[in-house]
DSSP file (Angstrom, degrees, kcal/mol; ACC not computed):
  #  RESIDUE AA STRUCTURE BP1 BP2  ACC     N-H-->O    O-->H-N    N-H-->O    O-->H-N    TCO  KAPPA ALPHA  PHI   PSI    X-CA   Y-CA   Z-CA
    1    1 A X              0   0    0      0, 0.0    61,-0.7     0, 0.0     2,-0.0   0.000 360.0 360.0 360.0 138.7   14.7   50.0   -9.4
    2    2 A X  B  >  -a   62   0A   0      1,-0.1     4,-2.8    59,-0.1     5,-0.3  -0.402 360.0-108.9 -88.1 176.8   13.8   47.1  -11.6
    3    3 A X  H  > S+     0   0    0     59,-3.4     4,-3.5     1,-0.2     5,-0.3   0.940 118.6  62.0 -49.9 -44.6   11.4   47.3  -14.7
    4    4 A X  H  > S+     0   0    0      2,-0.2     4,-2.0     1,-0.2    -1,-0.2   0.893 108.4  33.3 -38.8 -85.6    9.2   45.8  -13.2
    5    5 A X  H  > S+     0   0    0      2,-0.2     4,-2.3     3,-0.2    -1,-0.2   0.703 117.4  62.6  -2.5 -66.0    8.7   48.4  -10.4
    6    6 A X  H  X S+     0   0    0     -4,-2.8     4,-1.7     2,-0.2    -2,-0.2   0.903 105.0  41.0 -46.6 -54.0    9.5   51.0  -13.0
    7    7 A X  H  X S+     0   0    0     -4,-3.5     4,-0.9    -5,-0.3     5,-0.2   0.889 109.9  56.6 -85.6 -34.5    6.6   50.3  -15.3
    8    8 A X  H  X S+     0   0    0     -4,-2.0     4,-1.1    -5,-0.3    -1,-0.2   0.819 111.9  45.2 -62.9 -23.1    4.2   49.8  -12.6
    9    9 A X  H >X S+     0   0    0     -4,-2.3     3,-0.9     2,-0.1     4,-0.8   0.928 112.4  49.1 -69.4 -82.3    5.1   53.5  -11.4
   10   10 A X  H >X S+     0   0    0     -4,-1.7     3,-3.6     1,-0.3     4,-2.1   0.491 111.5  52.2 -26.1 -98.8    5.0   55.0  -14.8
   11   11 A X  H 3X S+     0   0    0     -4,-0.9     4,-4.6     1,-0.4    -1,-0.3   0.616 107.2  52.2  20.8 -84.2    1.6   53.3  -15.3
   12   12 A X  H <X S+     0   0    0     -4,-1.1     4,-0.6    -3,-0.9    -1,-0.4   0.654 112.6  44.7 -49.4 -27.1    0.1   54.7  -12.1
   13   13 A X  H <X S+     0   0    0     -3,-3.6     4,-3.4    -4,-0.8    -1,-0.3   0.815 102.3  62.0 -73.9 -46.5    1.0   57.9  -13.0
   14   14 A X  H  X S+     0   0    0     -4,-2.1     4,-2.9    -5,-0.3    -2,-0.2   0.904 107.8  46.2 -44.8 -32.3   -0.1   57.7  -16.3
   15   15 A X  H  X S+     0   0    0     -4,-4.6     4,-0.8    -5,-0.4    -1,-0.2   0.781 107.8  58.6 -96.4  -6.2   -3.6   57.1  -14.9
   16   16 A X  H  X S+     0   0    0     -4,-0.6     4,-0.5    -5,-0.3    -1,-0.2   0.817 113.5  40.5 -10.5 -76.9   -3.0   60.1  -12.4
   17   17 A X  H >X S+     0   0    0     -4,-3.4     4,-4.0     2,-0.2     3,-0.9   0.916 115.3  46.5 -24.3 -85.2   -2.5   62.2  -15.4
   18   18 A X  H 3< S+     0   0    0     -4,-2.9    15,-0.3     1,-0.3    -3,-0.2   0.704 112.0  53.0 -48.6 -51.3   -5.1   60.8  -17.4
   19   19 A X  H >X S+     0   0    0     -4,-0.8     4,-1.4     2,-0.2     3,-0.6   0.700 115.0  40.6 -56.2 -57.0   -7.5   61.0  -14.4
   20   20 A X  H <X>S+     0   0    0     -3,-0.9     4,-2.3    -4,-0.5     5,-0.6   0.853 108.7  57.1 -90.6 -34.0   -6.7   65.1  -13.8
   21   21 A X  I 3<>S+     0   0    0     -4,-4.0     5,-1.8     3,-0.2    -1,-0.3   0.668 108.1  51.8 -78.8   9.4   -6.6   66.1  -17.3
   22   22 A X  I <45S+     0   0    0     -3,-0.6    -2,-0.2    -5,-0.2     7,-0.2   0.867 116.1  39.0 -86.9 -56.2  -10.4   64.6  -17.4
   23   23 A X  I  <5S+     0   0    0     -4,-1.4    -2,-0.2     1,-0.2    -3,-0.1   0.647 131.5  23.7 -49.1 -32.9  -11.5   66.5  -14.6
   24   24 A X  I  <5S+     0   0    0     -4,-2.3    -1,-0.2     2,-0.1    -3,-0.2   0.546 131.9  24.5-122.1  -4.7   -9.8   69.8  -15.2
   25   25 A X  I   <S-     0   0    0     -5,-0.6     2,-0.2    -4,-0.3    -3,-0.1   0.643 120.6 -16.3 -99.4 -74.0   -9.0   70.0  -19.1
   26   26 A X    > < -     0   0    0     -5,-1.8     3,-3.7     1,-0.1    -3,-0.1  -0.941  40.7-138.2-153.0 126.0  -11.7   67.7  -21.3
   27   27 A X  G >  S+     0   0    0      1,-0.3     3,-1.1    -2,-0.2    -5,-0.1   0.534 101.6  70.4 -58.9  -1.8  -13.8   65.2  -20.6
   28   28 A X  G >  S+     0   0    0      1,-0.2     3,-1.2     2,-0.1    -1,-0.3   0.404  80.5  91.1 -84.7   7.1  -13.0   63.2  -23.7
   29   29 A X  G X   +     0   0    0     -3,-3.7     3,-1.3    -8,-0.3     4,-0.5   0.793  67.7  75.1 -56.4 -21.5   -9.7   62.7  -21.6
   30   30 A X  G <> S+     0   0    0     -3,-1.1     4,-1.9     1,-0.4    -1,-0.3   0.609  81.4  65.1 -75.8 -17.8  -11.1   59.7  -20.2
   31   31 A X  H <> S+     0   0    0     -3,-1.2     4,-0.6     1,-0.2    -1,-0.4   0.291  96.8  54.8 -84.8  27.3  -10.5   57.9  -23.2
   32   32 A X  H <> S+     0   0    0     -3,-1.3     4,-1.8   -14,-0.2    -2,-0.2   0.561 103.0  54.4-105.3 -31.6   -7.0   58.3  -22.7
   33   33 A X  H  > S+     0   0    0     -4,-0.5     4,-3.9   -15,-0.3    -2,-0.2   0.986 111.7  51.4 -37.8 -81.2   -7.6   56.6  -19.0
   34   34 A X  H >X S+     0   0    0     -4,-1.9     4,-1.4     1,-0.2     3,-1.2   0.816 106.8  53.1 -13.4 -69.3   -9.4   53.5  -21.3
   35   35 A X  H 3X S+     0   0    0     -4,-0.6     4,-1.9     1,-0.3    -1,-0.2   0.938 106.8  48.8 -63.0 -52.0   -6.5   53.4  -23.3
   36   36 A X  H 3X S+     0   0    0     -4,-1.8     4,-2.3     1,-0.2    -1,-0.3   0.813 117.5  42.6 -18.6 -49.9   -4.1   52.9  -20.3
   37   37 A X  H <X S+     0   0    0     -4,-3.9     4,-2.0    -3,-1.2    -1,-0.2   0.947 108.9  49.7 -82.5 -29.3   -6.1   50.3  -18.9
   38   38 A X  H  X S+     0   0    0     -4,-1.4     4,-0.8     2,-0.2    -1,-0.2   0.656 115.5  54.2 -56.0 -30.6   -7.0   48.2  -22.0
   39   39 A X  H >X S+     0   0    0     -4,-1.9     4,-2.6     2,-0.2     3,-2.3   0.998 113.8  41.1 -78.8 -78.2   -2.7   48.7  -22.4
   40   40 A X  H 3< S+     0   0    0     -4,-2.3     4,-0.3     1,-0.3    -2,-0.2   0.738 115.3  50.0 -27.5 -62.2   -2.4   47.2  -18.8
   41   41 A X  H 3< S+     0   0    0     -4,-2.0     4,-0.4     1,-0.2    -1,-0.3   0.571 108.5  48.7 -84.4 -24.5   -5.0   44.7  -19.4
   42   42 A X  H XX S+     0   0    0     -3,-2.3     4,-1.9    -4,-0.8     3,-1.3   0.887 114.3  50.9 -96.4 -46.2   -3.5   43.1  -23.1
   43   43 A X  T 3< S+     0   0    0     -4,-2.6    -2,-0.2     1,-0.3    -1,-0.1   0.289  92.4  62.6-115.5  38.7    0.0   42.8  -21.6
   44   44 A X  T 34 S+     0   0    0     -4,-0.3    -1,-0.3    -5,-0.2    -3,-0.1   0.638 118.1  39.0 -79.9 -43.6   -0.7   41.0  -18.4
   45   45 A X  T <4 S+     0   0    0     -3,-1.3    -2,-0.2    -4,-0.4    -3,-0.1   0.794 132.0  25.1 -70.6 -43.4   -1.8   38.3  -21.2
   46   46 A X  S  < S-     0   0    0     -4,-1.9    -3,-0.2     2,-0.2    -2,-0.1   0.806  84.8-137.4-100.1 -28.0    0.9   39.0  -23.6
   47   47 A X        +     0   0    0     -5,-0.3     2,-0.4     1,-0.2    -4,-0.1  -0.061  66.9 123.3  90.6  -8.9    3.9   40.4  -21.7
   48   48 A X        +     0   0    0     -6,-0.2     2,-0.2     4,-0.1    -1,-0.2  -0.708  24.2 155.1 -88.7 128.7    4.3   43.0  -24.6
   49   49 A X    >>  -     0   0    0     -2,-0.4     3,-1.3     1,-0.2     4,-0.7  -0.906  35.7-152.0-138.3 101.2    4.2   46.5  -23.3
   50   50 A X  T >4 S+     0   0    0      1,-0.3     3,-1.0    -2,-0.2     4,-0.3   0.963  95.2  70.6 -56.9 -55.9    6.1   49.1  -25.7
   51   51 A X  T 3> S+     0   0    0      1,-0.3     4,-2.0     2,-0.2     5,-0.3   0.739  97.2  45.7  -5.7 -67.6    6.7   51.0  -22.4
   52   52 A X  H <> S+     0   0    0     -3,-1.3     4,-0.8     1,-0.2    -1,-0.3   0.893 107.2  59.1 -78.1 -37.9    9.2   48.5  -21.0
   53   53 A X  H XX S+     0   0    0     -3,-1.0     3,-8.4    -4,-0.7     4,-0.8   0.905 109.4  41.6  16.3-105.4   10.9   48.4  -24.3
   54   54 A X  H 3> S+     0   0    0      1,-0.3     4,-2.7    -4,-0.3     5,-0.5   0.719 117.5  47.7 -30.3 -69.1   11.8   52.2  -24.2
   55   55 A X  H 3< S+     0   0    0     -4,-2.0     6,-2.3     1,-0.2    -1,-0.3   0.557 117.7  42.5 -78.3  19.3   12.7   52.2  -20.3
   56   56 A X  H <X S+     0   0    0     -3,-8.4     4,-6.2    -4,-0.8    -2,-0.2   0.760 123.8  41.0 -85.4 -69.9   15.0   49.0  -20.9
   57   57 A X  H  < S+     0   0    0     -4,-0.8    -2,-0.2     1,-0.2    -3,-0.2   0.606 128.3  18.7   5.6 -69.3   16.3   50.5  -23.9
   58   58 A X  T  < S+     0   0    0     -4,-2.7    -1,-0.2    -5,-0.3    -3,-0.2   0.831 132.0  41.7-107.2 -42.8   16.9   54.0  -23.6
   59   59 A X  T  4 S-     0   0    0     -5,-0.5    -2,-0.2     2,-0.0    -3,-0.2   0.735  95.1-127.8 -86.9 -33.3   17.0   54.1  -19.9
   60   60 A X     <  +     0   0    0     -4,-6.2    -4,-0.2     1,-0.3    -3,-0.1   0.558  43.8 161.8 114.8  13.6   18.9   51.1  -19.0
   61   61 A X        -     0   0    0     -6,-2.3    -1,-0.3    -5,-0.1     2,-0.3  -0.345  27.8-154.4 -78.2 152.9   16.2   49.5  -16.3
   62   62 A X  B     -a    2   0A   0    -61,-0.7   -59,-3.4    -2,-0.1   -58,-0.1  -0.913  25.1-103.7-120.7 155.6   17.6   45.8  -16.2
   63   63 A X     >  -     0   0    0     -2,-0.3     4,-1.6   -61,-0.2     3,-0.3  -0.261  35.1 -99.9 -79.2 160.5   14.2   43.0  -15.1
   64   64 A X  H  > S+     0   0    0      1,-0.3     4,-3.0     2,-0.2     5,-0.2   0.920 132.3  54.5 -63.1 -37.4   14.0   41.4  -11.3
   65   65 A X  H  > S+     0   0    0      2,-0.2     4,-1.8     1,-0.2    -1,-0.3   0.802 106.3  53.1 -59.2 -35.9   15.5   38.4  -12.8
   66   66 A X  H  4 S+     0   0    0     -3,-0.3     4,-0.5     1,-0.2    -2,-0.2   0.952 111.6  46.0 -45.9 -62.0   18.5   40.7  -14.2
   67   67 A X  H  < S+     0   0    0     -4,-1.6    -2,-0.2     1,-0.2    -1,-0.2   0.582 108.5  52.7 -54.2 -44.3   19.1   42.1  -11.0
   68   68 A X  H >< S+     0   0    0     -4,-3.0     3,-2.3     1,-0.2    -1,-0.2   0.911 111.9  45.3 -65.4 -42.5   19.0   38.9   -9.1
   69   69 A X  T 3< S+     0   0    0     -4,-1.8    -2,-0.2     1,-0.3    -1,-0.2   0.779 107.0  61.1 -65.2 -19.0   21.6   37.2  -11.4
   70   70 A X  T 3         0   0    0     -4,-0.5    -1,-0.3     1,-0.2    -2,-0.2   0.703 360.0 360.0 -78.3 -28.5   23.8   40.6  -11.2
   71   71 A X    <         0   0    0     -3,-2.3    -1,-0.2    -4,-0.1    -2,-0.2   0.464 360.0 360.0-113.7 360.0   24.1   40.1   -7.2
C-alpha cells in the first residue's frame, strides 16, 4: 500500500471516529472532526501532513512514485 493510499485511509477513519465519538460520547467531539478537516484542507496546499511523516518513518510506507521506481 502506498502513502498515499495509507494516509487517505487513516484520514477516513479518523473522521469515522471523530464522527461516532460526537454522536455517542460528547458533542464537543465535533471539534476534533474540524480539526481533521482543516488538517486535510492546509496540506492539499502545502503537502505537509505530520501523519505521513510518522507512517513513512516508523512504519516504512514508501510514496507512489517510490513504488514505481522500485518495480
Amino acid at each position: 500500500m502506498s502513502l498515499e493510499r495509507a494516509l487517505t485511509a487513516f484520514a477516513g477513519f479518523m473522521v469515522l471516529l471523530s464522527v461516532a465519538l460526537t454522536a455517542f460520547v460528547h458533542e464537543n467531539f465535533v471539534w476534533f472532526t474540524v480539526f481533521i478537516g482543516l488538517n486535510l484542507f492546509q496540506q492539499s496546499y502545502t503537502g505537509f501532513c505530520p501523519a505521513t511523516m510518522i507512517m513513512k518513518k516508523f512504519f516504512g510506507f514508501k510514496t507512489e512514485a517510490e513504488l514505481a521506481l522500485s518495480k
